[in-house]
BARO-732204 format. One line per 2 residues: number of its first residue (from 0); for each residue x, y, z of C-alpha. Coordinates in steps of 0.02 Angstrom, whole numbers. Layout:
N
NUM) X,Y,Z ~ ... .
This chain:
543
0) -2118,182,-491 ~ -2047,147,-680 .
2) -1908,29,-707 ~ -1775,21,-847 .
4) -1749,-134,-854 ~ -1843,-307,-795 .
6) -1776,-380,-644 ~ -1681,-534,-612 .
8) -1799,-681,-561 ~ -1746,-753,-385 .
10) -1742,-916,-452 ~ -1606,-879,-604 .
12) -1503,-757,-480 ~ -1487,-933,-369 .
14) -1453,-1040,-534 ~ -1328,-900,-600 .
16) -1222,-916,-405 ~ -1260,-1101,-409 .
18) -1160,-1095,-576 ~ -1019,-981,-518 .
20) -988,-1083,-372 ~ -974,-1233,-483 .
22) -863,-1169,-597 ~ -728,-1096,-441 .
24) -762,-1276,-362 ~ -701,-1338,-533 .
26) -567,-1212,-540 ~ -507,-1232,-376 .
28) -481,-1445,-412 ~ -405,-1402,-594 .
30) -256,-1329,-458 ~ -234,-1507,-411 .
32) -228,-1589,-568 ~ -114,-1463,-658 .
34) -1,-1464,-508 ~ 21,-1673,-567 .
36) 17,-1650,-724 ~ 149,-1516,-725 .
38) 47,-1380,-821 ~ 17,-1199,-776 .
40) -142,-1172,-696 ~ -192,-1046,-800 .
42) -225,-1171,-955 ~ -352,-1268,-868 .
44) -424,-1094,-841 ~ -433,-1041,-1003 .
46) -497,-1219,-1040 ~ -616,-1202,-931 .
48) -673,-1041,-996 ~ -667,-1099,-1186 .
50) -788,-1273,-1109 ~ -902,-1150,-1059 .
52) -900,-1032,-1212 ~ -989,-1035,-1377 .
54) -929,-1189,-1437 ~ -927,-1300,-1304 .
56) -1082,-1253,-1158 ~ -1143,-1107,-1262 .
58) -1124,-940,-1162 ~ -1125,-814,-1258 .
60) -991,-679,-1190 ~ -915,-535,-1320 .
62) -886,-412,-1222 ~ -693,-344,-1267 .
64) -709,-180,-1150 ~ -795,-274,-994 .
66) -634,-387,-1001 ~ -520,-244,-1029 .
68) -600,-167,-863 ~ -614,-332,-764 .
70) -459,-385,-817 ~ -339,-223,-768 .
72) -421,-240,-608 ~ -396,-437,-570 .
74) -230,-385,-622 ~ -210,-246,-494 .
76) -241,-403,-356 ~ -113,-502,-431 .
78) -7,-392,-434 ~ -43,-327,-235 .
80) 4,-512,-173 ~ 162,-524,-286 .
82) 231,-378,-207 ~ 168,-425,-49 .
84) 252,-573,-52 ~ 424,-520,-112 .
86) 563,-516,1 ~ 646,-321,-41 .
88) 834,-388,11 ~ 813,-510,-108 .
90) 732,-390,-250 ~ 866,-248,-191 .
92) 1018,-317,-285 ~ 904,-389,-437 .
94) 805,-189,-468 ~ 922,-96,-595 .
96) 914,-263,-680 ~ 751,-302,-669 .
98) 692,-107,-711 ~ 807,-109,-881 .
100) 734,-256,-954 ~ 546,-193,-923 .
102) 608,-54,-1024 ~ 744,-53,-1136 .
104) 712,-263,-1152 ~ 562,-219,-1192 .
106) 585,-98,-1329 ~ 710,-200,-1411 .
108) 584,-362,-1417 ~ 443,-266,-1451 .
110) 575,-181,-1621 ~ 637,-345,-1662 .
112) 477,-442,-1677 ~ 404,-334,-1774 .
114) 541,-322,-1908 ~ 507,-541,-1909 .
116) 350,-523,-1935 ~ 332,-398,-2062 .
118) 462,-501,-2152 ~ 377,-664,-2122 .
120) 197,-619,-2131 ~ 91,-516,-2253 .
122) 12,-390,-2125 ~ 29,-187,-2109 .
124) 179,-98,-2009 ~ 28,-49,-1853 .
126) -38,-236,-1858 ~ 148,-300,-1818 .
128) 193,-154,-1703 ~ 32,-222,-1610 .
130) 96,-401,-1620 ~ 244,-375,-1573 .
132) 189,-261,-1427 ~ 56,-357,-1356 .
134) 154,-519,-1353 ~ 318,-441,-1286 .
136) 246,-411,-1101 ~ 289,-559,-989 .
138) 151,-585,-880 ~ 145,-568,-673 .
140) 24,-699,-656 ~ 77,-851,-756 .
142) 268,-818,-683 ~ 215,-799,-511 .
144) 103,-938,-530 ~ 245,-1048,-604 .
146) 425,-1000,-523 ~ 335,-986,-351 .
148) 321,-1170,-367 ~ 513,-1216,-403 .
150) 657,-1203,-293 ~ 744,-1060,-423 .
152) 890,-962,-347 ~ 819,-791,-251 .
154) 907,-670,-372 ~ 849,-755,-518 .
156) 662,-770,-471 ~ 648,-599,-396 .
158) 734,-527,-571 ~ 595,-632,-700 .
160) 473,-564,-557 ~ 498,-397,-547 .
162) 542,-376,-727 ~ 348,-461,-764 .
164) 276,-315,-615 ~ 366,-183,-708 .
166) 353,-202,-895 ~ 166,-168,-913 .
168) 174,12,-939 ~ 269,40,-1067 .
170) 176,-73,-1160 ~ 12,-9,-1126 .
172) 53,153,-1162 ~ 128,91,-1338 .
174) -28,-31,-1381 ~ -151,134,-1333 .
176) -62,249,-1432 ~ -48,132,-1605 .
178) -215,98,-1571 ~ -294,290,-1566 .
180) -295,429,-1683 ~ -134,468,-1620 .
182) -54,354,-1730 ~ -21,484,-1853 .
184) 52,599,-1748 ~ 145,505,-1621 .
186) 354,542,-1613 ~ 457,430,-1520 .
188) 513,550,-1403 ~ 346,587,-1350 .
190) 303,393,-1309 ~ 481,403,-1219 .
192) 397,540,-1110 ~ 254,461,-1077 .
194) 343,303,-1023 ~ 445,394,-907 .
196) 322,486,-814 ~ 204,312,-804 .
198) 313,211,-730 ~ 417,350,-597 .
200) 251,439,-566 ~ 163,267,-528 .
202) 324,245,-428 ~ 309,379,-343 .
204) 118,356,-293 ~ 152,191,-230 .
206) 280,219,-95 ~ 190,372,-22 .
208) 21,283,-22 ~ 103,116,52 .
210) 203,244,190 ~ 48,320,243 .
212) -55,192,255 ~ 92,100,361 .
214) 98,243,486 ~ -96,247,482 .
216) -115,54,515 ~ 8,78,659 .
218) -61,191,754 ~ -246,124,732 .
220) -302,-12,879 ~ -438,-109,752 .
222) -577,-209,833 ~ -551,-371,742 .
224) -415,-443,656 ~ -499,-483,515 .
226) -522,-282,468 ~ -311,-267,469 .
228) -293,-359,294 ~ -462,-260,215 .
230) -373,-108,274 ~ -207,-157,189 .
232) -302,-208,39 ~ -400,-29,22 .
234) -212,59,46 ~ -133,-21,-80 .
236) -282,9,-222 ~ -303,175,-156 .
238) -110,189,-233 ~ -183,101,-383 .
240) -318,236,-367 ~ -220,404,-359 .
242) -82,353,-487 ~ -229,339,-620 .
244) -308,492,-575 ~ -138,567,-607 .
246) -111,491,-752 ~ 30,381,-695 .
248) 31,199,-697 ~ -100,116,-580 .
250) -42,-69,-593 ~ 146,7,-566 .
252) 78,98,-415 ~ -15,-37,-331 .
254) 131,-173,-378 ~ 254,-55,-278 .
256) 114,-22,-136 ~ 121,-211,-114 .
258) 316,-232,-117 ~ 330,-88,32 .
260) 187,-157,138 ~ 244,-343,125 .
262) 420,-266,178 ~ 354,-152,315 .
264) 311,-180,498 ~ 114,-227,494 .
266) 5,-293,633 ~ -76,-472,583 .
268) 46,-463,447 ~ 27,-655,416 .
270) -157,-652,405 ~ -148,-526,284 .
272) -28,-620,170 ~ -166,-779,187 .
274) -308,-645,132 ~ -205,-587,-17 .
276) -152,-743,-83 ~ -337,-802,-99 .
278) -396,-654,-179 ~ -246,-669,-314 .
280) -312,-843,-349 ~ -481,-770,-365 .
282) -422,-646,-496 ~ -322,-784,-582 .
284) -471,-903,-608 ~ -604,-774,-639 .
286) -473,-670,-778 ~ -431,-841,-864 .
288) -619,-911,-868 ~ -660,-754,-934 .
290) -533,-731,-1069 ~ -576,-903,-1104 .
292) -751,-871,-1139 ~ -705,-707,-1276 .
294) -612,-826,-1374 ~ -682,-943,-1515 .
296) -601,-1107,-1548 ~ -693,-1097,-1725 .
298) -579,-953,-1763 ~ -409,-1015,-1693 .
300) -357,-1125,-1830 ~ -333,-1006,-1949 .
302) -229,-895,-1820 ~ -124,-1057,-1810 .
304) 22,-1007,-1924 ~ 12,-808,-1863 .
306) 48,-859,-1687 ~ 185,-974,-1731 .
308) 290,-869,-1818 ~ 248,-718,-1694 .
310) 299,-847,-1543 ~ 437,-909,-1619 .
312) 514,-730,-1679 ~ 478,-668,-1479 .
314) 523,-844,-1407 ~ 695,-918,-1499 .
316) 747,-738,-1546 ~ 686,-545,-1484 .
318) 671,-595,-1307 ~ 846,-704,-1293 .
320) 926,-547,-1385 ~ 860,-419,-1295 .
322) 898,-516,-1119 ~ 1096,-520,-1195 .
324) 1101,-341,-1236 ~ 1014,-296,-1072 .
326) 1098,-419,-949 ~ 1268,-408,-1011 .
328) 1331,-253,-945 ~ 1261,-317,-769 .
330) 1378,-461,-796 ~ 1267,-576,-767 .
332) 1312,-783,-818 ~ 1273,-827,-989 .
334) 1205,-968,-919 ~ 1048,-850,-799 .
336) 1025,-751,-963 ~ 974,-916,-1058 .
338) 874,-946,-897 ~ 790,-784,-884 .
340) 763,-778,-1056 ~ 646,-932,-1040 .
342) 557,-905,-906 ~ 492,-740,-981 .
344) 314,-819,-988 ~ 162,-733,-1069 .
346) -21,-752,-982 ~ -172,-638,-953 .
348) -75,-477,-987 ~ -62,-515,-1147 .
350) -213,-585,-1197 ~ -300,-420,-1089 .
352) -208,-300,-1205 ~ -263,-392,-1368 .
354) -435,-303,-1314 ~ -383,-143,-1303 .
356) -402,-153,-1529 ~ -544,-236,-1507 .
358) -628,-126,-1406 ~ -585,28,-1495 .
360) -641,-64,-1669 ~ -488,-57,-1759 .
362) -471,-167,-1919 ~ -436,-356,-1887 .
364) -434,-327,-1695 ~ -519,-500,-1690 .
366) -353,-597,-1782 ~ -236,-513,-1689 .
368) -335,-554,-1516 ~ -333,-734,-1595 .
370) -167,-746,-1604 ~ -110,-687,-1450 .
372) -230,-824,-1372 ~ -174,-966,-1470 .
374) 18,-893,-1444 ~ 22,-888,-1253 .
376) -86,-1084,-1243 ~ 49,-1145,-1356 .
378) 205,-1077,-1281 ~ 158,-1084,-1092 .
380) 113,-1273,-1144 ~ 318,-1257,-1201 .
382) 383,-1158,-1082 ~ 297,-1207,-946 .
384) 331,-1387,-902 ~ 504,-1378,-985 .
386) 553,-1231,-877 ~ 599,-1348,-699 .
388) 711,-1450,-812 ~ 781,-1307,-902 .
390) 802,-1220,-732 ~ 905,-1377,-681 .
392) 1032,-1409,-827 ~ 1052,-1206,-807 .
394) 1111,-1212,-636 ~ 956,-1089,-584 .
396) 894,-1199,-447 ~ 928,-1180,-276 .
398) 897,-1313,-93 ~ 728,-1235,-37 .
400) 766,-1141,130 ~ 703,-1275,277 .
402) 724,-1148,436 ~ 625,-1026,356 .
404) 526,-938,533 ~ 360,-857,524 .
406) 334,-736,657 ~ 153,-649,675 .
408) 128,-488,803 ~ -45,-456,851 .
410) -43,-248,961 ~ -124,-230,1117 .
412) -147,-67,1094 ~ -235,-2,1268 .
414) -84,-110,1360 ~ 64,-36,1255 .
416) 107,-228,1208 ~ 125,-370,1072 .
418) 109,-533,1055 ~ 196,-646,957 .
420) 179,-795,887 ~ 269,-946,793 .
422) 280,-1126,767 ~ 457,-1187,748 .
424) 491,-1253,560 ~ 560,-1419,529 .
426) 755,-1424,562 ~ 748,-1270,624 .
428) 894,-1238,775 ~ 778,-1174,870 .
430) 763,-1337,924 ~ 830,-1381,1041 .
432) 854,-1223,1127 ~ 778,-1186,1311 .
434) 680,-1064,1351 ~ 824,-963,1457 .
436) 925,-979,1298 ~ 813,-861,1191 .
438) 865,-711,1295 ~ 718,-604,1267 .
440) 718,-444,1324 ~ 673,-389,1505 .
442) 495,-391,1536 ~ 458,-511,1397 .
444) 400,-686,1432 ~ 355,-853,1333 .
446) 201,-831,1383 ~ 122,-997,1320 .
448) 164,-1172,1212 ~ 66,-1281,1106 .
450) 131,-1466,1090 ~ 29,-1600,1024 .
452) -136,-1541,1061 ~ -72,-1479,1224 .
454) -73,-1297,1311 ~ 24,-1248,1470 .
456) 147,-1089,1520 ~ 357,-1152,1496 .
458) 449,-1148,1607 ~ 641,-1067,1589 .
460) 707,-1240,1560 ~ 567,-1283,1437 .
462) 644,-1366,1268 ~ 578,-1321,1111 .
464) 537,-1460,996 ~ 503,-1460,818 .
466) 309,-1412,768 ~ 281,-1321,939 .
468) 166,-1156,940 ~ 250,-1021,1043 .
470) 155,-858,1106 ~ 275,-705,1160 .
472) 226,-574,1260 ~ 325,-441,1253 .
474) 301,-231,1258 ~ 272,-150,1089 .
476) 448,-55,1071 ~ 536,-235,1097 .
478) 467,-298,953 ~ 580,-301,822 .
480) 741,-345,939 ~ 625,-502,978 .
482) 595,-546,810 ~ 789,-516,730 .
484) 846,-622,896 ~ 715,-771,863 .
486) 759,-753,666 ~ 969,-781,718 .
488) 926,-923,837 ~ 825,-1014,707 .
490) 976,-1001,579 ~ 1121,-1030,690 .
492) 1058,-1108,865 ~ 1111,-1052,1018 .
494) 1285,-991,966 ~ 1196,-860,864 .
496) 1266,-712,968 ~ 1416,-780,965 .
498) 1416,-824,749 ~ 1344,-641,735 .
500) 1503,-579,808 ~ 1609,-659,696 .
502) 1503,-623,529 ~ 1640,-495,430 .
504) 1474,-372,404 ~ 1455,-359,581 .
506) 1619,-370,638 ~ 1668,-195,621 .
508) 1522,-131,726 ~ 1571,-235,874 .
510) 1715,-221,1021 ~ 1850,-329,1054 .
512) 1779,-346,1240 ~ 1600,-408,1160 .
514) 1676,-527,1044 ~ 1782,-586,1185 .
516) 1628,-604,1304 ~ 1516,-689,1153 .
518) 1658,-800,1139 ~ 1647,-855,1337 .
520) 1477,-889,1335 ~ 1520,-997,1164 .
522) 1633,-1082,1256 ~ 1524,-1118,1419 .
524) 1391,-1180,1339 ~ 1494,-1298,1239 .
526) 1589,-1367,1382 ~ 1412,-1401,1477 .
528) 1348,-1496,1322 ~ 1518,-1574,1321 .
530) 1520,-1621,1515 ~ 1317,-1669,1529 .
532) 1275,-1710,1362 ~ 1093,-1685,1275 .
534) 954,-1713,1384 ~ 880,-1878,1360 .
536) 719,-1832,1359 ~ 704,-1705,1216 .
538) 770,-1744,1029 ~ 895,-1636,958 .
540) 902,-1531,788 ~ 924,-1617,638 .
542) 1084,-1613,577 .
């Protein structure tokens, strides 16, 4: 039978893995010593990537629409356990925000920079459109990668966050259309359009993908556990999927796929947080070695004073501008603006879109791609480590929440039942508390308790302690009132009932007679701590 092509040679498809796993080996320490050394992991990828390029190990890689397609769809992962991760109540407040600045923000430092740089630099009105395009898109990656680190205030974090998940379209759809023959013809109006329908189409296509696929992951009894997150996984790019084939935004889909399954009610919904993380770091190192290996160090020092003056026009003065104009009639602080403002940090998006000229041939595609690299190396390597201490004098940061309860639900689907499990966090009130004092629902049980290498059933005067491994078993419509009751304990102890009553947002929705009972119990419970004291035995909650 003819061939096309000469196969691979056992022996270089083992040296070719034996490579890759060296170089994710290498990636995966470089975490370690950037953590240390206070740099974003994403330089030592690109590093990396430049080590093993033409002028350092000699791989030849040149390949601008390869990246482009590898790189929208390591993006597509990042983006899937960004959302996933995201807390909604805390990205609620922080949306209107967070949705004008990936737009109108955008606009405005995408306008400004390129009035700087035509000024500054000798280079055509589509070259500094396509500067100042490219290099106004903060990046999901690098911020997730960086604020996910430090102990920054919820609202603030989940604005910079969801800003960087948002702000993509609009800025593809700008960079493809300078980039094309429609460049003659294009109106602004018509770009408006297009934005529009990207980014509320892609919208759109995420939340009915991600409610589907929630209803279709509940009411399917899986084999293995494992297959839950692969499921979850296939939902959300199926979102990413659809919107394309629609023509909306596909990394706006699958970002807002993420955000509604992380928020939703899924089986194994833990594991599946575990699973996504490692695949984002997958798409991190593989997108940065790989960007690293386009670029030519032999080349960047004459993009030195483009991506300077680019940086510094976005950096010092488009992005702090168009944070004030956005931000202001939000009344938010001067002082978050000047935080926000910073923390706008550029990555792989950028660098992916400086391929889109490339790969469509357009005249000096190759400076502006050089510039864009050497731009986001040199101000991450600013922004970056400067950003914790910035974050402090700013007032951004906040105490790092230490009761913070993990609660995992695995279905027993042929018994109509859960289980539950948790391990109870350092200074945590839920230690402390017995058994009797969780008031489960009826019919649900503690059914077993890991302590120090050590597995038996509790008892109803079983103590928790701090670090133990609790198993609930409870049936499946009790599921939720478990998990809201466990959550209360673990912030307020065993007065929880009792502080819930009293809370002015839940005070209207509760009698007189079941504050006045709440208040007994208080009371009871108080005067037997008072009369017996603390069991020797067991050692209290941290106070």
């Amino acid at each position: 039978m003819p061939t096309t092509g000469t196969p691979m040679d056992p022996g270089d498809l083992y040296l070719v893995l034996l490579g890759g796993c060296a170089v994710l080996l290498a990636a995966v320490a470089a975490v370690r010593l950037s953590t240390r050394a206070g740099l974003p992991t994403l330089l030592i990828y690109l590093a990396l990537g430049v080590v093993l390029g033409e002028a350092g190990l000699g791989l030849q890689f040149e390949d601008a629409d390869l990246v482009q397609l590898l790189g929208n769809l390591a993006l597509a992962i990042i983006l899937v356990e960004g959302g996933f991760t995201t807390d909604w109540k805390v990205v609620r407040p922080t949306a209107p925000l967070a949705a004008v600045l990936a737009t109108l923000g955008v606009a405005i430092s995408v306008g400004v920079t390129t009035a700087l740089v035509l000024l500054a630099l000798d280079v055509d009105l589509r070259t500094a459109i396509l500067l100042g395009a490219v290099a106004s898109s903060t990046d999901a990656a690098a911020v997730f990668a960086v604020l996910r680190k430090m102990p920054i205030r919820g609202g603030l974090r989940a604005t910079v966050e969801a800003e960087s998940g948002f702000n993509d379209p609009p800025v593809i759809i700008l960079v493809t259309v300078v980039t094309s023959s429609a460049w003659h013809d294009a109106s602004g109006p018509l770009i408006v359009a297009q934005v529009g329908y990207q980014l509320v189409g892609g919208l759109l296509v995420g939340l009915a993908v991600a409610t589907g696929g929630r209803w279709l992951l509940a009411h399917s009894a899986l084999p293995a556990s494992g297959l839950y997150p692969i499921a979850t996984l296939a939902i959300a790019f199926a979102a990413f999927a659809g919107a394309g084939l629609v023509g909306a935004s596909a990394l706006m889909a699958i970002y807002v796929a993420g955000l509604a399954l992380g928020n939703m009610d899924l089986p194994h919904r833990a594991t599946t947080g575990s699973f996504v993380e490692g695949l984002a770091w997958m798409a991190q190192i593989g997108l940065f070695v790989m960007l690293g290996l386009l670029a030519s160090p032999n080349r960047l020092w004459d993009a030195l004073p483009y991506a300077l003056v680019v940086g510094c026009a976005l950096t010092l003065v488009a992005r702090p501008l168009s944070v004030l104009i956005c931000a202001t009639p939000f009344h938010v602080p001067w002082r978050d603006q000047a935080f926000i403002s910073w923390a706008g940090l550029r990555g792989a998006v950028p660098i992916v879109l400086a391929t889109i000229p490339m790969s469509v041939g357009l005249p000096g595609a190759t400076r502006i791609f050089d510039v864009v690299f050497l731009l986001v190396v040199l101000f991450t390597l600013l922004q970056g480590p400067t950003l914790p201490w910035v974050a402090r004098r700013l007032g951004a940061t906040a105490e790092e929440s230490p009761r913070e309860l993990a609660i995992e639900s695995a279905p027993l689907e042929a018994l109509s039942a859960t289980l539950l499990q948790f391990t109870v966090p350092a200074r945590s009130r839920l230690a402390g508390v017995e058994v009797s004092e969780l008031r489960l629902p009826r019919g649900s049980t503690v059914a077993l308790l890991l302590r120090d290498g050590e597995i038996w059933a509790p008892t109803p005067g079983t103590v928790l302690r701090r670090g133990d491994h609790v198993l609930v078993a409870a049936a499946r419509e009790h599921r939720r009132e478990i998990e809201r009751r466990l959550h209360e304990i673990s912030d307020h102890g065993r007065l929880a009932r009792w502080y819930a009553a009293l809370t002015p947002h839940r005070a209207s929705s509760r009698s007189r007679a079941r504050r006045l009972l709440s208040f007994r119990w208080a009371v009871a419970v108080v005067s037997r701590e008072v009369r017996f004291g603390p069991k020797p035995q067991i050692r209290g909650p941290e106070t």
